[in-house]
C-alpha positions as CSV (number, residue, x, y, z in Angstrom):
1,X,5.3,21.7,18.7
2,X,4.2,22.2,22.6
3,X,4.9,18.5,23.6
4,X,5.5,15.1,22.7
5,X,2.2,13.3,22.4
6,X,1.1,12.1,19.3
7,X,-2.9,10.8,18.3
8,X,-3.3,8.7,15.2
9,X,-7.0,9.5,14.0
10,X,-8.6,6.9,12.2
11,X,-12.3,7.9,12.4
12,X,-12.3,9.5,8.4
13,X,-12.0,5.4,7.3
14,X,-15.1,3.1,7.3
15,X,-12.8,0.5,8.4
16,X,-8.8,0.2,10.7
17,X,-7.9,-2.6,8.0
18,X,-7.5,0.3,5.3
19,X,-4.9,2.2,7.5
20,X,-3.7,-0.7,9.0
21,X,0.0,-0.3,6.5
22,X,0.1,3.3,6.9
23,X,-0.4,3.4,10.9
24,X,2.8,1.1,11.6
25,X,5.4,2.5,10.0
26,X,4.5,5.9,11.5
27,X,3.9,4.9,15.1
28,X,7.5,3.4,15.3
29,X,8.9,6.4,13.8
30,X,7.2,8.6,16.6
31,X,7.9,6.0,19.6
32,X,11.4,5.8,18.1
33,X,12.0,9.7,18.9
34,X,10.4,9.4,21.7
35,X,6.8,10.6,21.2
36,X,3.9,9.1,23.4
37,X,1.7,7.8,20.7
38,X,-1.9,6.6,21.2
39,X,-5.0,6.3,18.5
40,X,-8.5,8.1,18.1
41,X,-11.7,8.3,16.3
42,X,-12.2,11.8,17.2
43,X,-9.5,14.9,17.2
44,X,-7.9,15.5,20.8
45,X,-6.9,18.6,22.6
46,X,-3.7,19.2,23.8
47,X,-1.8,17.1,21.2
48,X,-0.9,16.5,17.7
49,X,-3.3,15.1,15.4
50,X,-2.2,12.9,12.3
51,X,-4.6,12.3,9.7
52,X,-4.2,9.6,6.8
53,X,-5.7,12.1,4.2
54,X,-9.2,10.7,3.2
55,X,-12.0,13.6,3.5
56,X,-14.6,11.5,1.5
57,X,-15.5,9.0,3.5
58,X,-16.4,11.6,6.4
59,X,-17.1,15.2,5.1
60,X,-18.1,16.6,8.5
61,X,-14.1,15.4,9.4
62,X,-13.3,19.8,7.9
63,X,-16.4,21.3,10.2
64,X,-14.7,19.5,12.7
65,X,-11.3,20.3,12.3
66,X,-12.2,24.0,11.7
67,X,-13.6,23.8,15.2
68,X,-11.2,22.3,16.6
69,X,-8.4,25.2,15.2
70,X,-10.4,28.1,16.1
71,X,-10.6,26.4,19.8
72,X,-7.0,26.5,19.6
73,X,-7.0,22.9,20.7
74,X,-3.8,20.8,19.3
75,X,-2.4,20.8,16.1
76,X,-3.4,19.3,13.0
77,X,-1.0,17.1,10.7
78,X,-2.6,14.7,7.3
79,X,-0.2,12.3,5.6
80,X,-0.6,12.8,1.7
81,X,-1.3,9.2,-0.3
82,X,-1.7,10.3,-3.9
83,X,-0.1,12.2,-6.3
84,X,-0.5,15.7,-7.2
85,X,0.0,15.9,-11.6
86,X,-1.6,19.7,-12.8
87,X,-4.7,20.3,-11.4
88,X,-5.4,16.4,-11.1
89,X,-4.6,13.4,-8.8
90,X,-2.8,10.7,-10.4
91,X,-2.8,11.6,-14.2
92,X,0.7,10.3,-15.3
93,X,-0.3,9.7,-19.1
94,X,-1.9,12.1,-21.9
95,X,-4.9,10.0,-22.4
96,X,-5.9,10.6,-18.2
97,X,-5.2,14.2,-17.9
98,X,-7.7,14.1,-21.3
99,X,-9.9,12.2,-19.3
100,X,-9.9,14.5,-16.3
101,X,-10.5,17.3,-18.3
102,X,-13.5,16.2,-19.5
103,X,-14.4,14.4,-16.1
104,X,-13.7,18.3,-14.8
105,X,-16.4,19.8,-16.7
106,X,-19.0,17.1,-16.2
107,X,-18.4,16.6,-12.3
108,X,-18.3,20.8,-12.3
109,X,-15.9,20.7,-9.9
110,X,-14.4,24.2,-9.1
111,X,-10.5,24.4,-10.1
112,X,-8.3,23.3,-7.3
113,X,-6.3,26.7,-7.7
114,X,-9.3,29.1,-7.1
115,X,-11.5,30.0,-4.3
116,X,-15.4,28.7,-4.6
117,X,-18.8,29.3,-2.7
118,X,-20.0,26.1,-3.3
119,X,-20.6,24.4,-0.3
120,X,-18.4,21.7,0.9
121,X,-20.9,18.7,0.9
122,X,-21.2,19.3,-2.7
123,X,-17.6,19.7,-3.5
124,X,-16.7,16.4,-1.7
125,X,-20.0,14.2,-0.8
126,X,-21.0,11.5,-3.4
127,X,-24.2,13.2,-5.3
128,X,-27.1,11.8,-7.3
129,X,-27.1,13.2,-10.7
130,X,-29.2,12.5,-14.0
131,X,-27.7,9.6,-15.5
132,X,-26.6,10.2,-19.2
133,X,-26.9,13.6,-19.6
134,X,-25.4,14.8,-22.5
135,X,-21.7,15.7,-21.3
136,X,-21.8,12.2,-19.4
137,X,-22.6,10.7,-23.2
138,X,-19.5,12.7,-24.3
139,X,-17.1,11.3,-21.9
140,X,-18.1,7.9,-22.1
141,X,-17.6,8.1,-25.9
142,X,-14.2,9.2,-24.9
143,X,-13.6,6.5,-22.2
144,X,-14.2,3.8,-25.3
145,X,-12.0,5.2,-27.7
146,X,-9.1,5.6,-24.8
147,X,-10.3,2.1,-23.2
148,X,-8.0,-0.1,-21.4
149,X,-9.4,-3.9,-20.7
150,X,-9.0,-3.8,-17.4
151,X,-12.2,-1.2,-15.8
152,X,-15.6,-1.0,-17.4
153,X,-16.5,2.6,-18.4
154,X,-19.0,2.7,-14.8
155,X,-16.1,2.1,-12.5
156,X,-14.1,4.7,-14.4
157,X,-17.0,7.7,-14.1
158,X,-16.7,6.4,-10.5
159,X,-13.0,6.9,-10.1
160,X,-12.5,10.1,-11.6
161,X,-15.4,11.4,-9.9
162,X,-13.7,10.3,-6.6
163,X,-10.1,11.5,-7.0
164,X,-11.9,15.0,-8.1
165,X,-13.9,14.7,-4.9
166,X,-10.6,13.5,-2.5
167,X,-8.6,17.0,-4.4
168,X,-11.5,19.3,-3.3
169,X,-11.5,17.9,0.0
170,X,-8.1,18.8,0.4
171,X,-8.4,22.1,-0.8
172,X,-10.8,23.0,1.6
173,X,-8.8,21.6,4.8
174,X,-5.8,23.2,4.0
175,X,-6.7,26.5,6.0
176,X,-6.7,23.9,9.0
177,X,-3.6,22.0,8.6
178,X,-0.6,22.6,10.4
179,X,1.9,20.5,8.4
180,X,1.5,17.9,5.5
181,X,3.3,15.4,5.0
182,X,4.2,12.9,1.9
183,X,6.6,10.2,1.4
184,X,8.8,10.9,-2.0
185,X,11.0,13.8,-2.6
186,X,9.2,13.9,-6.2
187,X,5.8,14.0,-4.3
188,X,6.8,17.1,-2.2
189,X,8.1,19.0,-5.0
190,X,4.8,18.2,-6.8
191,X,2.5,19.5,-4.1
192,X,4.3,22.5,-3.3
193,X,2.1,23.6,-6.1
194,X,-0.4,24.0,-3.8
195,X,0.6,23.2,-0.1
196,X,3.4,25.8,1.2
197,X,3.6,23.4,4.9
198,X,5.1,20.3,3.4
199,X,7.6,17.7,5.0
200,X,9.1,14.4,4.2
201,X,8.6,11.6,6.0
202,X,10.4,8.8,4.8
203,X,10.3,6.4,7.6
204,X,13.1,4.1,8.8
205,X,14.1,1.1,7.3
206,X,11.6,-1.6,8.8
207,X,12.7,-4.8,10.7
208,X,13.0,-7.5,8.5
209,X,12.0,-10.4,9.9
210,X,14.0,-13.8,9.8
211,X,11.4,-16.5,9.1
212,X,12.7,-20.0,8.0
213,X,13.7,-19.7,4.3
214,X,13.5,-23.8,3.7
215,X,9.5,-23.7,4.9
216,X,8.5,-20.9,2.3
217,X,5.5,-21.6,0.2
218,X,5.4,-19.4,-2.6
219,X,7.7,-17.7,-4.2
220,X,5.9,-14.6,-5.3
221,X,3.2,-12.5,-3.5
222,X,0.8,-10.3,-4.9
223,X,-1.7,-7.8,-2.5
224,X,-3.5,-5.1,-4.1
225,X,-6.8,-4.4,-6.2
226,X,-6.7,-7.3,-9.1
227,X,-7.4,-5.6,-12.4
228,X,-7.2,-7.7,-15.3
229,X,-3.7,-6.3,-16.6
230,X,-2.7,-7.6,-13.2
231,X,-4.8,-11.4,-13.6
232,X,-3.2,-11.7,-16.8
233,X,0.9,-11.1,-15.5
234,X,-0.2,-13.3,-12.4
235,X,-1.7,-16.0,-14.2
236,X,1.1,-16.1,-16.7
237,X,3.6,-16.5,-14.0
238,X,1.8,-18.9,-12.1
239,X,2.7,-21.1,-14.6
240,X,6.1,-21.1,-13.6
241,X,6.4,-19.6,-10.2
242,X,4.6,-20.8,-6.8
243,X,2.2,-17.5,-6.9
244,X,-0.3,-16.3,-4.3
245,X,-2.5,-13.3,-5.0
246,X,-6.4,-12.8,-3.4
247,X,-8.9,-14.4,-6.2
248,X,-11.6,-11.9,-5.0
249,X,-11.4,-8.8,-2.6
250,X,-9.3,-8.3,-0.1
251,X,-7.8,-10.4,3.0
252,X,-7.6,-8.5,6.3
253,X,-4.0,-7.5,7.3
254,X,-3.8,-10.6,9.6
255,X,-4.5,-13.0,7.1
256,X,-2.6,-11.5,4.2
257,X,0.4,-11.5,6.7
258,X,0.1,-14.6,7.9
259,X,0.3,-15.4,3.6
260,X,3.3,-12.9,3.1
261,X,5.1,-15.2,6.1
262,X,5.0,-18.0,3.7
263,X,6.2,-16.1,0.0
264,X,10.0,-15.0,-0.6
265,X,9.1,-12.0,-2.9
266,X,6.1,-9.4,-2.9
267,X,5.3,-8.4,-6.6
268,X,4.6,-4.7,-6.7
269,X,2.8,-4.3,-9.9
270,X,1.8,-0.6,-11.5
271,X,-1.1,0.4,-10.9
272,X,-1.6,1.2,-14.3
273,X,0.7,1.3,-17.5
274,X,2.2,4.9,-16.6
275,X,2.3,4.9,-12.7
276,X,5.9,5.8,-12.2
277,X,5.7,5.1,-7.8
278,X,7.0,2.2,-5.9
279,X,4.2,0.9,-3.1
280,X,6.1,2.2,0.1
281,X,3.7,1.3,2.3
282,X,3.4,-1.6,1.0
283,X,7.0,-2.7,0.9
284,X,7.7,-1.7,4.5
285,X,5.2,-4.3,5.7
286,X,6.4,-6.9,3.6
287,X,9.6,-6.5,5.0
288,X,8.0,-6.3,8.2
289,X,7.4,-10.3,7.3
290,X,10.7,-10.9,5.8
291,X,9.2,-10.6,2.2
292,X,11.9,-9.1,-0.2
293,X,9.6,-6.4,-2.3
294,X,10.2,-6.3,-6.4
295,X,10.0,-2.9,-8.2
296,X,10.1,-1.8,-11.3
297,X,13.3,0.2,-12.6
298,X,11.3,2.8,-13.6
299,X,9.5,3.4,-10.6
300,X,10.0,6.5,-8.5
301,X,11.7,5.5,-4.8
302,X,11.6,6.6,-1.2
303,X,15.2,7.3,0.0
304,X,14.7,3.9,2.6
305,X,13.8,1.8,-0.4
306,X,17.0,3.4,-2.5
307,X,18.9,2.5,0.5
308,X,18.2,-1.2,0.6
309,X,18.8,-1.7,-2.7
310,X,15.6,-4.1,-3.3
311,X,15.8,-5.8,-6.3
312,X,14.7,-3.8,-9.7
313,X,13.1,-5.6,-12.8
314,X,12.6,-3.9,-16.4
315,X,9.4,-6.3,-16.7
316,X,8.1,-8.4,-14.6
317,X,9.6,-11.1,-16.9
318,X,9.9,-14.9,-16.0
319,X,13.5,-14.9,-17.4
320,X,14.1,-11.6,-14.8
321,X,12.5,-13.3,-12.2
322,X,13.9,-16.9,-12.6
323,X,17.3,-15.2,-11.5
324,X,16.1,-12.9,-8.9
325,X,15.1,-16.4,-7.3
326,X,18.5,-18.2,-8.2
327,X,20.1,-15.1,-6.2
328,X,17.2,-15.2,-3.4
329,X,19.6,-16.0,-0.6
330,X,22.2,-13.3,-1.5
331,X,19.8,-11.0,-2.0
332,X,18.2,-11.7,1.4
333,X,21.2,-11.4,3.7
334,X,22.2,-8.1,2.0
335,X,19.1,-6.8,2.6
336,X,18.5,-7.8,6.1
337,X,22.3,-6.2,6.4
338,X,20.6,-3.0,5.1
339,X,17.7,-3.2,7.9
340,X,20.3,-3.6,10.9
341,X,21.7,0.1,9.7
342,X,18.8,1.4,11.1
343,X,19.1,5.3,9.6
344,X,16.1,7.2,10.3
345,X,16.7,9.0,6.8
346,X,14.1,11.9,7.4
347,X,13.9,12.5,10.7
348,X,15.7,15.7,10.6
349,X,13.3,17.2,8.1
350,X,10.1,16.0,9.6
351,X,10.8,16.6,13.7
352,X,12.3,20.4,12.2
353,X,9.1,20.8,11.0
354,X,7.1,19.7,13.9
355,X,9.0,21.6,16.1
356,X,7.9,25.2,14.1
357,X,4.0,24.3,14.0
């Protein structure tokens, strides 16, 4: 790495508010160790470049990058979000890497694992395409006998056809990238697969902060996209619990942190039945507002979440939750205990790996 400047690019997101938990964590890390950090729409020379991996939204983002590599301008380093499973994003049941299969064929989307001359617009731009053709009357046939309650069959075309989309689009940057980066050990291992230039960077342990624990409003906080499997644990618990979740859409990060002030716990429900990840992001701001984060014990950890201990449940059960309350001060103080040890758990891995790009 030839210096010590850092530029966070946010110009591949319609909007800051979607980057807004990923950009924290990782400008304290840098201005931590000493980095000069500062933000951009556009790539900079002389510097290096850290991308929240989104090539969707803005396909010309590759052209640009390209450019800017053969210019031998700065260096080039995306943060990984999702979860590599096969030759899919986020398949962790049977019944989605069916799905994907099928989805595969009907987007004709090139394997991830072999080189293509389609063009890249095609490969990751949304397209118009005849609607119900007769492989798209296939899969939907499939997506009702799999069906869940919580997505109608539109929004799951959609979805797949995205995640197919965001995998090509990383596929075709990867000439230009100088280092990638993820946040679980499990993650890393998975993407190795098909990124050689991979590092860890599981950031420090946030700084919980100490609001006034008699003035809380609600007990249980809940931020995220509100399926109906979701509506239906939140609403059953509401019965019992003082819980807050968004009725419709989302609240910027000022207003759902001025909420999170006011909860004692943040509810980190799956994302679907199988989704074996913790929310890091997620929890790292919460903790930011001295909101203790809930996991499932089945759920996958990043080493600064281990380290805390946060409290585990098997379900998110009102019996399991009644006592995680009952113990809410004890919990609390052993956790902010936690934060004051202030290890910065992957720093050797990620600044070695700055250092060789």
């Amino acid at each position: 790495m030839h210096n010590k400047k850092i530029t966070l690019i946010y110009g591949n997101y319609p909007s800051n508010e979607r980057l807004y938990d990923f950009m924290l964590p990782l400008k304290r890390f840098f201005i931590g160790h000493g980095f000069s950090v500062t933000s951009s729409r556009n790539l900079r020379a002389n510097t290096t470049n850290i991308i929240i991996e989104e090539f969707c939204e803005d396909p010309f983002l590759i052209e640009k990058m390209e450019k800017f590599k053969l210019q031998k301008k700065g260096k080039i380093v995306v943060v990984l979000t999702e979860f590599l499973t096969g030759n899919y994003l986020n398949s962790f049941s049977l019944k989605t890497r069916f799905i994907n299969a099928l989805a595969h064929v009907y987007f004709n989307m090139p394997s991830i694992h072999k080189k293509t001359q389609r063009t890249l617009q095609r490969t990751i731009q949304k397209t118009d395409r005849p609607s119900l053709s007769a492989i798209e009357k296939f899969l939907v046939c499939i997506l009702k006998k799999f069906k869940t309650s919580e997505m109608n069959i539109a929004y799951d075309i959609a979805e797949i056809n995205y995640f197919h989309r965001r995998l090509n689009g990383i596929n075709y940057a990867t000439p230009y990238v100088d280092l990638w980066v993820g946040y679980y050990r499990d993650q890393i291992k998975n993407w190795k697969s098909l990124l050689s230039n991979i590092a860890l960077f599981n950031f420090s342990p946030p700084h919980y902060k100490k609001n006034s624990e008699s003035k809380k409003k609600y007990d249980l906080y809940f931020s995220g996209k509100l399926t109906q499997k979701r509506k239906k644990i939140l609403d059953q618990l509401n019965k019992h619990f003082k819980v807050y979740y968004p009725k419709k859409g989302y609240l910027s990060p000022q207003e759902r942190d001025a909420i999170l002030r006011e909860s004692k716990f943040l509810l980190c429900l799956p994302r679907s039945g199988h989704w074996p990840y913790s929310s890091a992001t997620r929890s790292w701001n919460a903790l930011e507002n001295g909101v203790i984060p809930i996991n499932l014990n089945r759920y996958v950890l990043t080493d600064w979440e281990a380290h805390l201990g946060l409290p585990q449940v098997n379900e998110f059960s009102v019996d399991e939750l009644k006592s995680l309350l009952y113990s809410y001060d004890e919990i609390r103080s052993r956790v902010i205990l936690k934060c004051q040890n202030n290890k910065n758990f992957a720093a050797t891995d990620l600044l070695k790996n700055l250092k060789t790009i």
